[in-house]
C-alpha positions as CSV (number, residue, x, y, z in Angstrom):
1,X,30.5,57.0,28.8
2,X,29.3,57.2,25.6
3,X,31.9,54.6,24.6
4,X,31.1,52.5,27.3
5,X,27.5,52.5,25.8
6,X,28.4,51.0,22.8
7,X,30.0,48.4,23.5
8,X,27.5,47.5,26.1
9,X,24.9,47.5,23.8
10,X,27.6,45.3,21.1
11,X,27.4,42.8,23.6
12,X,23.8,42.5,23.9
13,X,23.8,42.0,20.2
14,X,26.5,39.4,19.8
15,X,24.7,37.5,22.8
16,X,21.5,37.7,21.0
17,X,22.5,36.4,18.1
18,X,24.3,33.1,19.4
19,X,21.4,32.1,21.8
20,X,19.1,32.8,18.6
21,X,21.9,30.6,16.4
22,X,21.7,28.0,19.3
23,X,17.8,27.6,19.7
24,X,18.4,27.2,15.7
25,X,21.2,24.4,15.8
26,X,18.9,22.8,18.7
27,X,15.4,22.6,17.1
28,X,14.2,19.1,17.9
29,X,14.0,17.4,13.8
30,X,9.9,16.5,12.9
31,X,8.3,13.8,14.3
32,X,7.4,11.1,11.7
33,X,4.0,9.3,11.7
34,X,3.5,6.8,8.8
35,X,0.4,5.2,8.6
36,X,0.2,2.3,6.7
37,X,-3.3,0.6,5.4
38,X,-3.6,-2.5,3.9
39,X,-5.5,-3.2,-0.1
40,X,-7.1,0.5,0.4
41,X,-8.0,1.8,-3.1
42,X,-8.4,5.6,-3.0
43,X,-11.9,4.8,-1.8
44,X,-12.9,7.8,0.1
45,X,-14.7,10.6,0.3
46,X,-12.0,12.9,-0.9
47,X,-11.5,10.7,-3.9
48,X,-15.0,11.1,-4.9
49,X,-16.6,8.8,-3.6
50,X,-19.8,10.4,-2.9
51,X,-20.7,7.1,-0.3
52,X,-17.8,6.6,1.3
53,X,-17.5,7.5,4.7
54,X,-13.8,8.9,5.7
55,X,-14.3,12.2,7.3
56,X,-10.5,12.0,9.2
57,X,-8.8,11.3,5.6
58,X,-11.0,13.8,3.7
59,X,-9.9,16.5,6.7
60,X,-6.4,15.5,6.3
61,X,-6.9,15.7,2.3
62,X,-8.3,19.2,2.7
63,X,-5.3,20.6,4.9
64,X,-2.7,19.1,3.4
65,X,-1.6,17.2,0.2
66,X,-3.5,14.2,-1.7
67,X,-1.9,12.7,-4.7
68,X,-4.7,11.6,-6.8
69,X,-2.3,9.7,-9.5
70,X,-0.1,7.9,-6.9
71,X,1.1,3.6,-8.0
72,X,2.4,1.1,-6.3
73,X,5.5,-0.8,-7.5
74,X,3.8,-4.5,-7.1
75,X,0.3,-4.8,-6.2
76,X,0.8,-7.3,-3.3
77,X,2.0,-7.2,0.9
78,X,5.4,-8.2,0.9
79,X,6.6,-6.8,-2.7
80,X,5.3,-3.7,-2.6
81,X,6.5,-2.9,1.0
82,X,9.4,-4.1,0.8
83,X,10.2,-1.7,-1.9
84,X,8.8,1.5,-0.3
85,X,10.3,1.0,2.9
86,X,14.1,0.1,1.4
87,X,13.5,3.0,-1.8
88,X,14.5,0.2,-4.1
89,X,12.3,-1.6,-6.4
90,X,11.0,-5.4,-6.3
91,X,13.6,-6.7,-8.7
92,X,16.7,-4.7,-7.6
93,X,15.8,-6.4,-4.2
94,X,14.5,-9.6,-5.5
95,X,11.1,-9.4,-4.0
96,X,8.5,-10.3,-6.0
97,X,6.5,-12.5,-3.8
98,X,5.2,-12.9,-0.4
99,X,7.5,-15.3,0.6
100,X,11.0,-13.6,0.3
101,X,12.4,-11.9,2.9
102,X,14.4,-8.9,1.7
103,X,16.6,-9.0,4.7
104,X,17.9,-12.5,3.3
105,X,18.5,-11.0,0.0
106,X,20.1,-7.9,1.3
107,X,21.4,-8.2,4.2
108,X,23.1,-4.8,4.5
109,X,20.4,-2.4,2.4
110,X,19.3,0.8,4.6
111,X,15.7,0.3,5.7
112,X,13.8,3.7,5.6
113,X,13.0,3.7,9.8
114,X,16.6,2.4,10.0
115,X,18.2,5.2,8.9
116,X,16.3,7.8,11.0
117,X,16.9,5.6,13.6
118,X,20.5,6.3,12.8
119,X,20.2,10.0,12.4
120,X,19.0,10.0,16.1
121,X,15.4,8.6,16.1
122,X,13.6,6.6,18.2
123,X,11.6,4.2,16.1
124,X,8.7,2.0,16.6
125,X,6.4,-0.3,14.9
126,X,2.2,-0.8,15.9
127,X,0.8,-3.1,13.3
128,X,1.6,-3.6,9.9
129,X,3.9,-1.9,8.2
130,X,6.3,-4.4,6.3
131,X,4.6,-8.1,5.5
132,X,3.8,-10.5,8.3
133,X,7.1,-11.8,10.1
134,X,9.3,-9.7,7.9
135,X,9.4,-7.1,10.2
136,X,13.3,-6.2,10.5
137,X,13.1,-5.9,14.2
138,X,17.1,-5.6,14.6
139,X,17.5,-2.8,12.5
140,X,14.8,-1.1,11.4
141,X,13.3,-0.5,15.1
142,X,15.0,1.3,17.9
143,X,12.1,0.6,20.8
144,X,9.2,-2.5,20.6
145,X,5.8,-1.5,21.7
146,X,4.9,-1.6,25.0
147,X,1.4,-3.5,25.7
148,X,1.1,-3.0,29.5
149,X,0.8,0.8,28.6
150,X,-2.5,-0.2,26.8
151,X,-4.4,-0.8,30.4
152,X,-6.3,-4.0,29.4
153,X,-5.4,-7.3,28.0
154,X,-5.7,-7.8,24.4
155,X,-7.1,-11.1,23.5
156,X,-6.1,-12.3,20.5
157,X,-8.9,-13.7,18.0
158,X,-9.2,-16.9,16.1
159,X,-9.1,-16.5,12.6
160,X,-9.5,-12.6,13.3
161,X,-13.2,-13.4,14.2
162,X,-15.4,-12.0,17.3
163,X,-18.0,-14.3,16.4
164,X,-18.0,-17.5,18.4
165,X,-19.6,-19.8,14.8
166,X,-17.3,-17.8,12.5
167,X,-14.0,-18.7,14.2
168,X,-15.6,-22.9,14.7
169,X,-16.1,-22.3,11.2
170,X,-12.0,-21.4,10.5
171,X,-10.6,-24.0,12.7
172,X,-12.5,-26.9,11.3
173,X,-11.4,-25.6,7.8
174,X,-8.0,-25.1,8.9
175,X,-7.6,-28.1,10.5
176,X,-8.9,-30.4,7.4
177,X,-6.5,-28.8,5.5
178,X,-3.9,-29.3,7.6
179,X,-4.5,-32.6,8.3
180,X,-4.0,-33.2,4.3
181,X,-1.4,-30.6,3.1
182,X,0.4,-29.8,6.4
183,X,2.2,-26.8,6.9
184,X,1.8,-25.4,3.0
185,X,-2.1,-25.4,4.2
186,X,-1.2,-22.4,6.5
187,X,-0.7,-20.4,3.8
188,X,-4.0,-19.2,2.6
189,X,-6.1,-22.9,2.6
190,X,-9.4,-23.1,4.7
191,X,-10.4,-20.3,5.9
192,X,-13.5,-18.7,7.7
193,X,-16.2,-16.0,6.4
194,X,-15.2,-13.3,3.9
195,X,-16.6,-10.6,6.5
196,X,-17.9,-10.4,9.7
197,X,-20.4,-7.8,11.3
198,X,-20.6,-7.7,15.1
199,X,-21.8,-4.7,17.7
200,X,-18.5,-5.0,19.7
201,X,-15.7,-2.3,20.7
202,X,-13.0,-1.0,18.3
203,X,-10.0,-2.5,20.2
204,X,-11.5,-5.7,20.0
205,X,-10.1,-6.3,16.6
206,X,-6.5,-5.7,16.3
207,X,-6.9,-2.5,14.5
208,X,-8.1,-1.0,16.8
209,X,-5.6,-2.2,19.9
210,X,-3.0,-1.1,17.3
211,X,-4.4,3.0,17.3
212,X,-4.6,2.5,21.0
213,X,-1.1,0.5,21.0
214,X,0.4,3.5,19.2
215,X,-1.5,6.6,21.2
216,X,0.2,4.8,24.5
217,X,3.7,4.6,23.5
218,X,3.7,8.1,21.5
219,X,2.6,10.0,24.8
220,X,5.8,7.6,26.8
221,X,7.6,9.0,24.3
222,X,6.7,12.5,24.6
223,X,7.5,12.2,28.6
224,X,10.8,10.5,28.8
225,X,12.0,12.1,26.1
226,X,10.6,14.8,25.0
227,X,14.0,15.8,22.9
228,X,13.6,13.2,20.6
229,X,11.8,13.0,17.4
230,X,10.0,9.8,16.9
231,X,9.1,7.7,13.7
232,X,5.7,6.2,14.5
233,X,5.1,3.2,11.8
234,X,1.5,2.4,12.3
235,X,-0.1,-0.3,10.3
236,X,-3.6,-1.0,9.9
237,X,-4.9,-4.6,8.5
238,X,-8.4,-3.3,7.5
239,X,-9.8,-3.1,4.5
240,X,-7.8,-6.7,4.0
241,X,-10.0,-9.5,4.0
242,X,-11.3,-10.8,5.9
243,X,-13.6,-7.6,6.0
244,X,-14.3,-7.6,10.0
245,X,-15.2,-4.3,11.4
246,X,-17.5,-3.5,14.6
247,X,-21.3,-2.7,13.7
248,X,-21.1,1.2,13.9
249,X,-19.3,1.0,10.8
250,X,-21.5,-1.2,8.8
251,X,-24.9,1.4,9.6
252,X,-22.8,4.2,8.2
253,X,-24.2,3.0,4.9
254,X,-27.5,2.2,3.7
255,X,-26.8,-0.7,1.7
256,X,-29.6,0.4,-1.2
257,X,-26.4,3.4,-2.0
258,X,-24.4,0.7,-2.7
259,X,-23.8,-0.2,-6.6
260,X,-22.3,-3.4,-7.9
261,X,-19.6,-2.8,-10.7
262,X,-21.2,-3.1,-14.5
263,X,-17.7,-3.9,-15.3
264,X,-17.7,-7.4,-15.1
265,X,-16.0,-8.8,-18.3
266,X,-12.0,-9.1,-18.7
267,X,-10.6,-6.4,-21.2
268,X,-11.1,-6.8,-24.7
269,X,-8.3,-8.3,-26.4
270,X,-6.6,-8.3,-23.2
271,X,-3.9,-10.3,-21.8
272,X,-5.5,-14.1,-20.6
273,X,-2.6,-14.1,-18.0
274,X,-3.4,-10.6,-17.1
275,X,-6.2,-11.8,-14.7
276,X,-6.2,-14.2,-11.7
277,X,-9.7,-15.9,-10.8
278,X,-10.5,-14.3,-7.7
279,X,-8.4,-16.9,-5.1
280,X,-7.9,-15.2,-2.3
281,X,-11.7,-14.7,-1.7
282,X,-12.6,-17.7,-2.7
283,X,-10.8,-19.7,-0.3
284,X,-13.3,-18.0,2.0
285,X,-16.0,-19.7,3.5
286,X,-18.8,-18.2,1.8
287,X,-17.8,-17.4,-1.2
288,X,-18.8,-19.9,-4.2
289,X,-15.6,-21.7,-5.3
290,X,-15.7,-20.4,-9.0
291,X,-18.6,-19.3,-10.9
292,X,-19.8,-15.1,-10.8
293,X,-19.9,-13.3,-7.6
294,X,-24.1,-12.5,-7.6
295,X,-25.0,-9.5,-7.0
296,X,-26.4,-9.8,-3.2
297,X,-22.9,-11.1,-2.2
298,X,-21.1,-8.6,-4.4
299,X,-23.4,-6.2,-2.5
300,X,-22.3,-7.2,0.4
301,X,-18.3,-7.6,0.4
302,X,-18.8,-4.0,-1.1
303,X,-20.8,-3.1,2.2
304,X,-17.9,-4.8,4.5
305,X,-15.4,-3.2,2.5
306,X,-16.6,0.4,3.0
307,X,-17.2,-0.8,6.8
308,X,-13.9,-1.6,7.2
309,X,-12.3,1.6,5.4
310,X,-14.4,4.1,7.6
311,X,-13.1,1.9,10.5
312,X,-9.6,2.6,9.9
313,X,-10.4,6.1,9.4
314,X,-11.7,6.4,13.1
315,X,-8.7,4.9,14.3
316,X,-6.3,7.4,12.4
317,X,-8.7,10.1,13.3
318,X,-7.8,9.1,17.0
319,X,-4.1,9.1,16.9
320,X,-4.2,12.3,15.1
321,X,-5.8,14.0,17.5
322,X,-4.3,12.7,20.5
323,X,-1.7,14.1,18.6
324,X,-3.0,17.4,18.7
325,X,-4.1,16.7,22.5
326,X,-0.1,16.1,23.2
327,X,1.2,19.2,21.7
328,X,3.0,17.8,19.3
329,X,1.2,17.5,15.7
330,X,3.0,21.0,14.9
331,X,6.2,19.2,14.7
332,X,4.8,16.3,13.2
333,X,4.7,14.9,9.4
334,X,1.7,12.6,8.5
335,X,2.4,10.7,5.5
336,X,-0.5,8.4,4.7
337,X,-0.4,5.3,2.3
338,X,-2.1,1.9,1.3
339,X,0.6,-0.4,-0.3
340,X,-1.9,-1.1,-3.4
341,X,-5.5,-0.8,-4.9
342,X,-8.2,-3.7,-5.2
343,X,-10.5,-4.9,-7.5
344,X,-14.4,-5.2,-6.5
345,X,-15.8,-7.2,-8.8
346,X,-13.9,-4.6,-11.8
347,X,-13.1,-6.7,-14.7
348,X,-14.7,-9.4,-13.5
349,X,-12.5,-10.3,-10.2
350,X,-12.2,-9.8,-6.9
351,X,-8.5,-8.7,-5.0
352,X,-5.1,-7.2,-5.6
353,X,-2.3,-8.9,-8.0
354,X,-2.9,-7.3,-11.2
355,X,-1.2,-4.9,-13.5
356,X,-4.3,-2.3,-14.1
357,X,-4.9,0.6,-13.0
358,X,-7.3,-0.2,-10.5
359,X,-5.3,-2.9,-8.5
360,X,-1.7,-0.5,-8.9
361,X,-3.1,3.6,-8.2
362,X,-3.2,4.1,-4.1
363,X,-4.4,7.1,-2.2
364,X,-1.3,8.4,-0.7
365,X,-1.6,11.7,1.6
366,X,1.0,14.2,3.1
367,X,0.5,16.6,5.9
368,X,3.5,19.0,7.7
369,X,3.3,21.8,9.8
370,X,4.8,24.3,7.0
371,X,4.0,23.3,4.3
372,X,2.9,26.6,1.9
373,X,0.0,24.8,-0.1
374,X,-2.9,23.1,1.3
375,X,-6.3,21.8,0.5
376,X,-5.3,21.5,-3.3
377,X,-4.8,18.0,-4.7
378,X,-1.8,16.9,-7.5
379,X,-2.5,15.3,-10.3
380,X,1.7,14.7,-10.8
381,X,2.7,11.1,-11.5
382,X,4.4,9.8,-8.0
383,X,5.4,6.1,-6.9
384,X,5.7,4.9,-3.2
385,X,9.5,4.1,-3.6
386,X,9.6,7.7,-3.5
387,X,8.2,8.2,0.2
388,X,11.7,7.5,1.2
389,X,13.8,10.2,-0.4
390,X,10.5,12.5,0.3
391,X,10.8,12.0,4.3
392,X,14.2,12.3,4.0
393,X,14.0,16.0,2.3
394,X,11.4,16.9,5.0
395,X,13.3,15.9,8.2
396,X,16.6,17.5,6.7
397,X,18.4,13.9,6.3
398,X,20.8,13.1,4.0
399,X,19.1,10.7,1.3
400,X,21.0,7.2,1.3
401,X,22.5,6.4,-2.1
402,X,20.8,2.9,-3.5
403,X,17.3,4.9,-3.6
404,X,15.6,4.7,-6.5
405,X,12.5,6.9,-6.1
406,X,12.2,10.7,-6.4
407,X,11.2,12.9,-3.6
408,X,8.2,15.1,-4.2
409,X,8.8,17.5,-1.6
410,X,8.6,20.5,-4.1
411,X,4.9,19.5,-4.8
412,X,4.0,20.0,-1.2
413,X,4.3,23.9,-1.9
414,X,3.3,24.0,-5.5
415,X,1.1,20.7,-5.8
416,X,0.7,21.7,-10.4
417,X,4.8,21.5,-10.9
418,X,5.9,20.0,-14.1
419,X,6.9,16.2,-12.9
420,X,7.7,12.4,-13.9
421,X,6.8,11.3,-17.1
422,X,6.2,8.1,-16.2
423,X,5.5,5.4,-13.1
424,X,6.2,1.4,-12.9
425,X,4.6,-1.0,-11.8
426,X,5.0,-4.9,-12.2
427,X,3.0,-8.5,-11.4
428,X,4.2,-11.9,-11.9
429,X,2.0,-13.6,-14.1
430,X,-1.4,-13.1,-12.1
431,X,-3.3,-15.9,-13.7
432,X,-1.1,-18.6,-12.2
433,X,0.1,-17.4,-9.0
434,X,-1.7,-17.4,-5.7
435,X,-2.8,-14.2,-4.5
436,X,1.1,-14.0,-2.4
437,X,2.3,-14.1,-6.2
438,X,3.7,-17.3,-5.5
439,X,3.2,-20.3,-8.1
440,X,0.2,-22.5,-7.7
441,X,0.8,-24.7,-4.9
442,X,-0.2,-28.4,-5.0
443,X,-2.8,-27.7,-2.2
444,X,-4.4,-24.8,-5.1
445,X,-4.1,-27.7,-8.0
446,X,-5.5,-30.3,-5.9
447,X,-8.9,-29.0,-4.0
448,X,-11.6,-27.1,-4.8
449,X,-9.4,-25.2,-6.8
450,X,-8.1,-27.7,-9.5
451,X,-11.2,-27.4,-12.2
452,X,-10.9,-23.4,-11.9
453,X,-7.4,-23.2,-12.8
454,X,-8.3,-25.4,-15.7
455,X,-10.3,-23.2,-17.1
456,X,-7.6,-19.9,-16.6
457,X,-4.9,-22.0,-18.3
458,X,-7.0,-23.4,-21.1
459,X,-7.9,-19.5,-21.9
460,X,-3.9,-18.4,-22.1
461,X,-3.4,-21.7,-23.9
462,X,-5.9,-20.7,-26.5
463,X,-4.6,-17.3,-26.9
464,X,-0.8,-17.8,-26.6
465,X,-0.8,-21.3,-28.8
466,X,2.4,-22.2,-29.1
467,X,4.3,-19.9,-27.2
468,X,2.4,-21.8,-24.3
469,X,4.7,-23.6,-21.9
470,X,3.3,-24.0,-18.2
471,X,6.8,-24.1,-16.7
472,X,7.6,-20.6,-17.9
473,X,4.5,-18.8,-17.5
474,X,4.2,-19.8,-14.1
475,X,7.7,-19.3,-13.5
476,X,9.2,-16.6,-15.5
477,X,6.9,-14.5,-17.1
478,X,6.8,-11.1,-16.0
479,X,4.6,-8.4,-16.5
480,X,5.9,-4.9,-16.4
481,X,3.7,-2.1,-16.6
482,X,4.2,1.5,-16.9
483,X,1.5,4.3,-16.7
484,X,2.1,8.1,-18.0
485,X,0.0,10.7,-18.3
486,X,-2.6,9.1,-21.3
487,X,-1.6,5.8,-21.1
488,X,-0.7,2.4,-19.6
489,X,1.3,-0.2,-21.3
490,X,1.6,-3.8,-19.8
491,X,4.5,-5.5,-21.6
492,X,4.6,-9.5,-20.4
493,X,8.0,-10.5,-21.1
494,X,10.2,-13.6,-19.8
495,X,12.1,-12.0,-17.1
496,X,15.3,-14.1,-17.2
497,X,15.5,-12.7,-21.1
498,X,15.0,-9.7,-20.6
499,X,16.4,-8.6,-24.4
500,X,14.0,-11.0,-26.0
501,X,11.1,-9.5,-27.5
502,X,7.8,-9.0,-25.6
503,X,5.0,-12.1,-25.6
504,X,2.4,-10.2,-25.2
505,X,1.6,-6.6,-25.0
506,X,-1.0,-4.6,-23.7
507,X,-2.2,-0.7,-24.1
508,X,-4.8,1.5,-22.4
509,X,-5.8,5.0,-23.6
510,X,-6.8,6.9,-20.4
511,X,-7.8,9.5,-22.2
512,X,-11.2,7.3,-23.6
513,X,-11.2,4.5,-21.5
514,X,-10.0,5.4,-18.0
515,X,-11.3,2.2,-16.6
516,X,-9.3,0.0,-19.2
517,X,-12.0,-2.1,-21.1
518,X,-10.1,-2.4,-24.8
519,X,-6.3,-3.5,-25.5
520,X,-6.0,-1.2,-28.2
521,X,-2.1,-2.7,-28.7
522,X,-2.8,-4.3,-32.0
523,X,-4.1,-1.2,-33.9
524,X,-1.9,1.6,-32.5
525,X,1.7,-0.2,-33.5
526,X,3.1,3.4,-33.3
527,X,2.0,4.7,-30.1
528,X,3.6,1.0,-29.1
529,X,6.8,1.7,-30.1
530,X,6.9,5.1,-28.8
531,X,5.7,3.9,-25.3
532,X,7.7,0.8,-25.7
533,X,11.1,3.7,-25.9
534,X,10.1,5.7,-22.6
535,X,9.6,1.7,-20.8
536,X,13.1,1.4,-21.8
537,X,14.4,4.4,-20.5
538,X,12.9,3.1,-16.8
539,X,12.8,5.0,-14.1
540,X,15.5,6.9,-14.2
541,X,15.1,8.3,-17.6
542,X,11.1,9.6,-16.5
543,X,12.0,11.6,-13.2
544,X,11.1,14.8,-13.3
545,X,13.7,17.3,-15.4
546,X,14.4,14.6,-17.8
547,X,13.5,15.0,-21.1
548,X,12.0,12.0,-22.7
């Protein structure tokens, strides 16, 4: 009997033991939600910005991980995420513009949705995510959006405008454009308003359809099949021009708070090349063609910008806690990212497409159900390319072997680890390329345009002399920059001689001059050379556990 005991009660054991291995071999992977926000510099509350109003980021700061010293590889659309969402960087893919497709150039690269799509995903795209048309919708997504889930109709917006005068306003601009540079015109030429304030619904701009778009097809999801894991890409346009956002978000702020930048002067001694003359925003209506941004419109693209950055932050706040509503968020991984910074008025300009620090340093946050440290922000030196290998480590995939980031998973549980030495970023020639990093256009030379971008090549003219050749530096000349822990170096070299010896070079001590006013290059010739040796070593040679 006693025997008989045992055994029974071996049994039980053995049994427990392979239902609990079971229920461990069968734990349904994290769901991924990737939130994407177009030109958002870290310009929130949690950031320190003691106006902005972000109260959805700043909670998602304070329970899980913000990255306060977090770069972009190219600060532009297409570039930039193209190189996040493949893991490689703009060169290795040969994406350096808008206009490149990375598909074209490689055809058979390992898209980050792809390959959880692969490891048993079901992926699906609301919004922005990758540039424009370049949206990989063969490989990258398992599932399109459905819009009748939305229950109403959409209506697409002319120009992106509510207004009635502000989209007559676009289409006669458009149009005369058109009429005189056909389809290259389409491309950035007449445009409507910088911003737009109306008392209207979220979901009347496409931002917020997209949360809306997004909450729909996560809880369809969650009901046919509710084994799954999904990877949510969800892109949000705002805080891209133009600034449109409903009224609510404009009376957040009283728009006395609201401080112009007193940087308003190129760096000294800085690269001529190094700064574009404001393009993009000045093909908008209402902006002066060249000439200084006054202070009352300054004031108020500032006002639109902030308007538009709390608007995305409703919308976020929305899915997350529908989210929470659907039982899922505790097996769900928030990673949220803007593909690069923006200048307001900061060194005299206005947009992306530079090399500095304030056009190339994102906000970048990371929240998952377990992980041990929260509330406590990293100062470590991370990159976007390294999302990829990061969601990889979290969700337990394999890491595909072209990528060429580092996952910071470990900082997630100790946010103060040791890390890289060093990030890179790079910019074609910003002074003659449109704001899509593409070389002037004839449209650009031709209108409005044509006396401005006299004046920017006269000023590299007068600094470069004879190394001047128009060809080349609108063509060739790259600018590659890399930032460490007290520094950031900007060396402009021609990128199809890559072993010739810089043009021009650049240096920024961030440990006096955070906000880059003085090229300090000239006089430090050894701090040069040493930075000039880590460049060299790229990437590879500044990951964390590499000695420099």
């Amino acid at each position: 009997m006693n025997r008989l005991f045992q055994l029974l009660c071996f049994i039980m054991i053995c049994t427990s033991c392979t239902s609990i291995s079971n229920k461990q071999k069968t734990k349904k992977k994290p769901n991924i939600l990737f939130i994407s926000i177009d030109d958002l510099r870290p310009e929130m509350g949690s950031y320190d910005n003691s106006i902005a109003v972000t109260p959805n980021l700043d909670k998602l700061s304070a329970q899980g991980l913000q990255f306060n010293r977090a770069y972009c590889q190219q600060a532009i659309c297409s570039p930039s995420r193209a190189s996040l969402m493949t893991g490689a960087r703009p060169e290795t893919i040969n994406v350096i513009e808008n206009y490149t497709y990375f598909r074209d150039e490689n055809p058979d690269i390992i898209t980050l949705p792809q390959h959880f799509k692969e490891n048993g995903y079901e992926t699906m795209n609301c919004g922005k995510v990758y540039h424009a048309k370049y949206n990989d919708p063969e490989k990258s997504w398992s599932k399109k959006p459905d819009k009748k889930l939305l229950g109403y109709k959409f209506k697409g917006l002319v120009g992106g405008y509510a207004l009635k005068e502000n989209q007559e306003i676009f289409k006669k601009n458009k149009a005369e454009m058109i009429a005189k540079y056909g389809k290259e015109a389409k491309y950035g030429l007449g445009m409507g308003p910088a911003f737009e304030c109306v008392d209207v619904p979220d979901n009347t701009y496409i931002d917020g359809m997209n949360a809306d778009l997004a909450i729909a097809n996560i809880k369809q999801m969650i009901t046919e099949t509710p084994d799954k894991p999904f990877f949510m890409g969800l892109g949000f346009i705002s805080p891209h021009l133009n600034f449109v956002a409903p009224k609510k978000y404009w009376d957040l702020y009283d728009r006395d708070q609201i401080k112009v930048s007193t940087q308003t002067e190129a760096p000294e001694n800085g690269a001529a090349m190094g700064l574009h003359a404001s393009f993009e925003l000045r093909t908008r209506a209402n902006i002066p063609n060249k000439g200084k941004i006054g202070d009352d419109l300054a004031v108020d693209l500032i006002h639109s910008y902030l308007a538009t950055s709390s608007y995305v932050d409703a919308q976020i706040g929305k899915v997350i806690q529908a989210l929470k509503k659907e039982g899922v968020l505790d097996n769900t991984i928030i990673m949220v990212w803007s593909d690069h910074g923006y200048h307001l008025g900061e060194m005299g300009i206005w947009g992306k497409a530079t090399n500095y620090e304030i056009a190339t340093r994102v906000p970048l946050m990371v929240w998952t159900p377990d992980q041990k440290s929260r509330g406590v922000p990293s100062d470590a030196l991370v990159e976007l390319v390294d999302m990829y290998p990061t969601l990889c480590d979290l969700a337990g995939l394999d890491k595909p072997s072209h990528l060429e980031g580092q996952s910071f998973a470990p900082l997630l549980d100790q946010p103060n680890l040791p890390w890289k030495k060093a990030v890179f970023s790079q910019y074609p020639t910003p002074a003659l390329r449109e704001w899509a990093a593409n070389p002037l256009s004839k449209g650009m030379r031709e209108t409005y345009f044509g006396p401005l971008i006299e004046e920017v090549e006269q000023k590299i003219k007068d600094q470069m002399k004879a190394d001047w050749d128009r060809a080349l530096f609108e063509n060739d000349i790259m600018g590659y920059a890399m930032r460490n822990k007290d520094y950031r170096l900007v060396v402009w070299k021609n990128r199809k001689q890559p072993n010739e010896a810089p043009l021009f070079v650049e240096l920024y001590d961030h440990k006096n001059d955070p906000t880059e006013t003085k090229n300090i290059a000239s006089s430090s010739p050894e701090i040069v050379a040493e930075l000039m040796e880590q460049l060299n070593k790229g990437w590879e040679g500044n990951k964390a556990g590499k000695e420099i």
